[in-house]
N, C-alpha and C positions, 0 to 999 in steps of 0.2 A: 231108789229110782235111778232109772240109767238118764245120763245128760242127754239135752238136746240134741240134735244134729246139726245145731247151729252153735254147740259151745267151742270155743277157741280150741284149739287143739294144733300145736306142733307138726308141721310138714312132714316128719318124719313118724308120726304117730305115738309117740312114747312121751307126751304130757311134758316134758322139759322144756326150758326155752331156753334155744341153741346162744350160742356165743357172737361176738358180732363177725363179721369175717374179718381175715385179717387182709391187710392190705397184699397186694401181688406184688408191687415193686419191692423185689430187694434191695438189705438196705446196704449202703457202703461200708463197708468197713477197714482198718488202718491196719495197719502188718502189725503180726502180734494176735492178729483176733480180738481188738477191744474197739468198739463200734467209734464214728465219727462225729463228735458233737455239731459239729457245722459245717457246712461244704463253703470251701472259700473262694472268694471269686478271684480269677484269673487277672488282674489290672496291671495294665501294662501302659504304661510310659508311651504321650503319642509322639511318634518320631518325627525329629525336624526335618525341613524340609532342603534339601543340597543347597550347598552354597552360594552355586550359580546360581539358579530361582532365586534366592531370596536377592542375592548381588543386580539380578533382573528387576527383582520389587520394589527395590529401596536404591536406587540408583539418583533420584532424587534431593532422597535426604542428604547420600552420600556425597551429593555433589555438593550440597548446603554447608556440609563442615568440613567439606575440604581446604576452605583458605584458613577455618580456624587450626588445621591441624598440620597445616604447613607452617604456619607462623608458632607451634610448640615446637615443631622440628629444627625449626632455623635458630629459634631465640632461646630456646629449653635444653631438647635432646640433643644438637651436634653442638653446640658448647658445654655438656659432660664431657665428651671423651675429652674435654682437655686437662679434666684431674688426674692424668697419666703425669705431668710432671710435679704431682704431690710425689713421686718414686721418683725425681730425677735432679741433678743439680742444674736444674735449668739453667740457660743461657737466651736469653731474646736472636742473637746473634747469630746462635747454632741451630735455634730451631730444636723440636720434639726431638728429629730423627738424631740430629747431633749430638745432642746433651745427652751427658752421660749417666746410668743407670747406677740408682745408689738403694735400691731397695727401700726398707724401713728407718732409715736413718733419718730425714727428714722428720717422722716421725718422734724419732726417741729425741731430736735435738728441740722440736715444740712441746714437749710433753716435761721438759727441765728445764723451760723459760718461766719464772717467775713471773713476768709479765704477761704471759698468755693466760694463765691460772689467776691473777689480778682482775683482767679483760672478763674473764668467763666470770666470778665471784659477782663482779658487777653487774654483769647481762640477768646472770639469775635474780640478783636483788631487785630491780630496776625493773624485773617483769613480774618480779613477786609482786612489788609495789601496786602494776599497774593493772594487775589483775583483779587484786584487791579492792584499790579505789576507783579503777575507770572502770572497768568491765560493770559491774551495778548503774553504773551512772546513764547511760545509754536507752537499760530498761526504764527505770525512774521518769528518766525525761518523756520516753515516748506514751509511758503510761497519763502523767501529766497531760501532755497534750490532747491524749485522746480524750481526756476528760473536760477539755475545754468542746461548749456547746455551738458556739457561734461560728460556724464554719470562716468566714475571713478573718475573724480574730486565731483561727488556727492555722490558716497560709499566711499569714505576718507572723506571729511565733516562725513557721517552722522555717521562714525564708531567714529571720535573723540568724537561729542557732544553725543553718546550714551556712550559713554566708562564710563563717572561717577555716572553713573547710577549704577553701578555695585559695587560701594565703598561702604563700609559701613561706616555710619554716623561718628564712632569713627575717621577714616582716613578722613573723610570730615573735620571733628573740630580740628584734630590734624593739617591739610595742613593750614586753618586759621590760626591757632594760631603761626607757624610758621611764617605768613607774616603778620600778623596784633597785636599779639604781643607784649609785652612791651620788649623782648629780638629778634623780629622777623624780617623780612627783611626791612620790612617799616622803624620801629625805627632805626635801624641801618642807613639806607641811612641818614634819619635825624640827627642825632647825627654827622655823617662823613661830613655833612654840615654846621655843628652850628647851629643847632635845636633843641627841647626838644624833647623827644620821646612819641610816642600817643600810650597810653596803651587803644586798642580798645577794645580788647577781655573782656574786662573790667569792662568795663565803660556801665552802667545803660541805658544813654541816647543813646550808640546805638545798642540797641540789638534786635530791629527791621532793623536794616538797615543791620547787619550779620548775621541774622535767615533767612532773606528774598535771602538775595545774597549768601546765601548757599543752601538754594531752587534751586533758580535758575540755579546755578553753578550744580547742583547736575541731578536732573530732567526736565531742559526744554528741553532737548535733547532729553529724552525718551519719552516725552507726544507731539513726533511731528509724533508718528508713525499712532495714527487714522487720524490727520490732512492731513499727506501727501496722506493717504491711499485714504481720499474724496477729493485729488484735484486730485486723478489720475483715480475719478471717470466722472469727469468732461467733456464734449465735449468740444475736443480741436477744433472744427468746431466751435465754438462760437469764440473763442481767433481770429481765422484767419478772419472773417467774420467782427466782428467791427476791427481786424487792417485792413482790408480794404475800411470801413466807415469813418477811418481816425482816430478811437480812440488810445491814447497813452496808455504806460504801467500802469498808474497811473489811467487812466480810466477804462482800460480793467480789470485792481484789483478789482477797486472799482463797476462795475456793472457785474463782471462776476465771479470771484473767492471770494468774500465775501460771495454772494447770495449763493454759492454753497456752501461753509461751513457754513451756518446758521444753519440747521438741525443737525450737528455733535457737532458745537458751544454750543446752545443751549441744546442738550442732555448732555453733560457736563459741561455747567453751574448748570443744575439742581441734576447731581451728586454731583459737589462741594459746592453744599446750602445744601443740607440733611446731606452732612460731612462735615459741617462746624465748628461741635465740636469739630471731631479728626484731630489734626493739629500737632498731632505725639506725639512721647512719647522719643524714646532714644535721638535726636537731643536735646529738653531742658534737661533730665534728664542728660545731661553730662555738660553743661552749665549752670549750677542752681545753681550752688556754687560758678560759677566766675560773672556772675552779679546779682546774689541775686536770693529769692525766690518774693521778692515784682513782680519782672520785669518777668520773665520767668516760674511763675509756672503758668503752665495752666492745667485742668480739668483729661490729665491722668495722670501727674505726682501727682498731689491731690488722687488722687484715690489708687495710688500706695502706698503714705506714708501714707495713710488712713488705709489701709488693710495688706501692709506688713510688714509698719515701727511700726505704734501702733498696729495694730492690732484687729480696728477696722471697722471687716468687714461687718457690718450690713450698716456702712455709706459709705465703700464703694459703696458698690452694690445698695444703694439708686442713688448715685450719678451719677451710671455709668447707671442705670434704668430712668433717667431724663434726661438725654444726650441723650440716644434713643429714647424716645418718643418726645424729644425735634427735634432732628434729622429725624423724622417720617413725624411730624408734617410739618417742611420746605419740605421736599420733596416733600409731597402732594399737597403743595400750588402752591410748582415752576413750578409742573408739571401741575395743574390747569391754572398758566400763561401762560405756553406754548401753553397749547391749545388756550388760548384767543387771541395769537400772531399768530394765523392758523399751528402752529405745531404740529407732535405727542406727542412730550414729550417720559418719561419712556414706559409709556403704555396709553391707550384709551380704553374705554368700546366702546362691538361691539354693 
């Protein structure tokens, strides 16, 4: 029997069913003749806007930091160029232009002072020290406190340990030496006992352990104000959320308030590496006499009797010109760690 005249049959009458069309747009392809997996988008960088405009838009702010960056000018950058007479045999008398040009020698004549290399050995231990034991103590406290509930019992904490922040050094060493002493309160209880009295303020062998606990006693107070600042940055939604996972205080520290101070931590780790050279000046320069210059002279007290004790100031300024590039140097590096540790660090290139 012949099919309907209603059975399906092909346009073209020949019972096959055609193919689908193909598309009309050609496709692109790459030199070579091998077709192109993805057409890539054009993305272009949007271009800043000139100088001017933007010196027109921010003329405000610009006027805002201008006294701050007059006062880096006056007090920072134009007293650099005067490490020009680290290259000269300086003379106060003659002045920059007068004095006469001695190249590197200043140089080679600090760099075979036994004494400078004593200075420097010291600075480094003495910051070893303080990095060691102060730099934790800071975070510690401020954790402490944040952990106290009573809000006015935490503005009486925080106003005592900031109060000696506010001493100056002279009354720092002067309240040691009353308690530590060879005529000071310690001795005394000793002696009122039948003991020999312990002349500490003294004695060689501890003047790291009273440079350090005068630190301490001095500034762990005041270096707990960025700390406290990032844990009150912190979601207290996190705290309540693992105590209700069941975690203790001891855990909720250690994966929730540590993590959060990493970033501040770390930013002042890498301040305290780049000034790992200035570890102060008046604190030994009052205590240099009572345990020697072997133990406590370090790099600015060197500098000081370099330039204003003898009087010379070519080797100060050498000295203090090597401590900043020395100081440069570690900064760059610690902040290159940082990044490797997935932090900002000081700063990051855009």
């Amino acid at each position: 029997m012949h099919g309907s005249p209603d059975s399906a049959r092909t346009g073209d009458g020949t019972g096959r069913t055609p193919h689908a069309p193909r598309s009309a747009a050609p496709s692109s392809r790459k030199r070579g003749g091998r077709a192109r997996s993805r057409a890539v988008p054009d993305v272009r960088r949007p271009s800043r806007a000139p100088l001017r405009s933007r010196l027109r838009r921010d003329w405000q702010l610009l006027l805002m930091t201008a006294p701050a960056l007059g006062l880096l000018a006056v007090f920072h950058y134009a007293p650099t160029l005067g490490n020009v007479i680290a290259f000269q045999e300086y003379n106060p008398w003659d002045g920059v232009l007068g004095s006469p040009w001695v190249g590197f020698a200043q140089f080679e004549r600090l760099f075979t002072d036994a004494r400078f290399w004593s200075a420097a050995g010291n600075t480094l231990v003495i910051a070893a020290v303080q990095l060691v034991f102060f730099f934790p103590v800071p975070i510690a406290l401020a954790i402490l406190l944040d952990s106290v509930m009573t809000p006015r019992l935490r503005l009486i904490l925080q106003s005592i340990v900031y109060m000696p922040h506010f001493f100056s050094w002279v009354l720092v060493v002067t309240l040691f030496q009353q308690i530590l002493g060879g005529a000071g309160l310690f001795s005394q209880l000793l002696r009122q006992n039948g003991y020999a009295p312990l002349e500490i303020m003294s004695n060689p062998d501890a003047f790291l352990f009273v440079v350090t606990s005068q630190m301490i006693w001095k500034d762990a107070g005041w270096g707990t104000i960025i700390f406290l600042a990032a844990l009150a940055a912190i979601n207290q939604n996190l705290y309540e959320s693992a105590a209700v996972d069941g975690a203790n205080r001891w855990q909720r520290m250690w994966h929730i308030t540590l993590p959060g101070l990493r970033p501040v931590i770390i930013l002042l780790l890498i301040l305290k590496i780049g000034d790992i050279l200035n570890v102060g000046f008046e604190q030994f320069y009052l205590q240099r006499d009572a345990f020697g210059a072997q133990v406590s002279e370090v790099l600015d007290t060197f500098i000081y009797h370099q330039t204003l004790v003898t009087g010379n100031f070519g080797a100060g300024a050498v000295a203090g010109l090597v401590k900043g590039v020395v100081g440069l140097v570690l900064i760059l590096l610690a902040n290159k760690l940082a990044h490797k540790m997935g932090e900002n660090g000081i700063y990051r290139r855009a």
